[in-house]
C-alpha positions in Angstrom: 128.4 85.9 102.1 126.8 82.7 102.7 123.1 82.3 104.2 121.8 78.7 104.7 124.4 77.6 102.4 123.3 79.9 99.6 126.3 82.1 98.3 124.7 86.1 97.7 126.4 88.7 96.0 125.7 92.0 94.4 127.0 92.6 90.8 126.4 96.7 91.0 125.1 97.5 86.9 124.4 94.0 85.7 120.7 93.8 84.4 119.8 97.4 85.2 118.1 97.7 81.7 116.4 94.3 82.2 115.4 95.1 85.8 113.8 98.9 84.5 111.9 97.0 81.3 110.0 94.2 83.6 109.3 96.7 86.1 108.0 99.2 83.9 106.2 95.7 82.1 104.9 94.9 85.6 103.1 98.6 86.2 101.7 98.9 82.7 99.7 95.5 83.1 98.6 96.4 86.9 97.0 100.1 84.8 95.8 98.5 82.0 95.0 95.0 83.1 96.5 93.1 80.8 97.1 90.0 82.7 93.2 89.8 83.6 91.8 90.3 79.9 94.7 87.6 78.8 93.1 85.1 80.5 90.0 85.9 80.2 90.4 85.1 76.0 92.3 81.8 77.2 89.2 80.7 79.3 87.0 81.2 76.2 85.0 84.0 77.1 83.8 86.2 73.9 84.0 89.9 74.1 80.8 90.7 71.7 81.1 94.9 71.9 82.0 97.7 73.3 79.5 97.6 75.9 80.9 94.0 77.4 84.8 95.1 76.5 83.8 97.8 79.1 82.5 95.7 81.5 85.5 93.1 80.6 88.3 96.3 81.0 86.6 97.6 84.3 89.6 99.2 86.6 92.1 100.1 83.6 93.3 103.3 83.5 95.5 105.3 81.9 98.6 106.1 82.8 99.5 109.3 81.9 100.2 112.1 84.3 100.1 109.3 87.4 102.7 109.4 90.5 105.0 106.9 90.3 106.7 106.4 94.1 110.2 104.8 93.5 112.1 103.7 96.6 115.9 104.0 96.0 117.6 105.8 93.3 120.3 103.2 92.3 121.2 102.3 89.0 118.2 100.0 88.7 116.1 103.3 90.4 117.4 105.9 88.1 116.5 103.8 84.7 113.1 103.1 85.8 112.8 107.0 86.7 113.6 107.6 83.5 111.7 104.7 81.5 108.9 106.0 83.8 109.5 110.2 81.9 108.9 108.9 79.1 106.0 107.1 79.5 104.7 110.3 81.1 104.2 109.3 84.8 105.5 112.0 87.5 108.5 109.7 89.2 108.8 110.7 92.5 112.2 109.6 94.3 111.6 108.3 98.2 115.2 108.5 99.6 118.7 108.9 98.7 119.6 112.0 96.1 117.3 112.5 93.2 119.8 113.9 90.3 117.9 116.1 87.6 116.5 113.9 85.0 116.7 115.5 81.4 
């Protein structure tokens, strides 16, 4: 299939793993913030105790025992459902047929 010139396929199974790890990559630095407190060191900015690493971590949370919404239970869907077990979030499957996960 060709749009504007640019050839797209789909390759069913190839990069499933690699698709499940950055997405499950992606939703651990939105809980704990990772991204933000990254660049705050880069910029310079001193963490001088637990009082500003609160105020510095402000909106992390943890993870544990969370709803995770997953839309589509293909390969790529079923691997994150299951990355996302056992990192203890509740997956919860919006279409298609949710199989029982172990």
């Amino acid at each position: 299939m060709h749009v504007a010139g640019i050839a797209v396929c789909n390759v069913p199974g190839f990069g499933v793993e690699e698709v499940a790890d950055s997405t499950m990559c992606l939703i651990l630095n939105l809980y704990r913030r990772t991204y933000w407190l990254a660049n705050m060191v880069r910029d310079g900015k001193k963490v001088t105790g637990p009082e500003a690493l609160r105020d510095a971590a402000t909106g992390s949370a943890r993870i544990r025992g969370d709803t995770l919404g997953i839309v589509g239970l293909g390969m790529s869907g079923l691997t994150v459902t299951a990355a996302a077990v056992v990192a203890v979030l509740r997956p919860v499957e919006m279409g298609g047929n949710c199989p029982s996960l172990p």
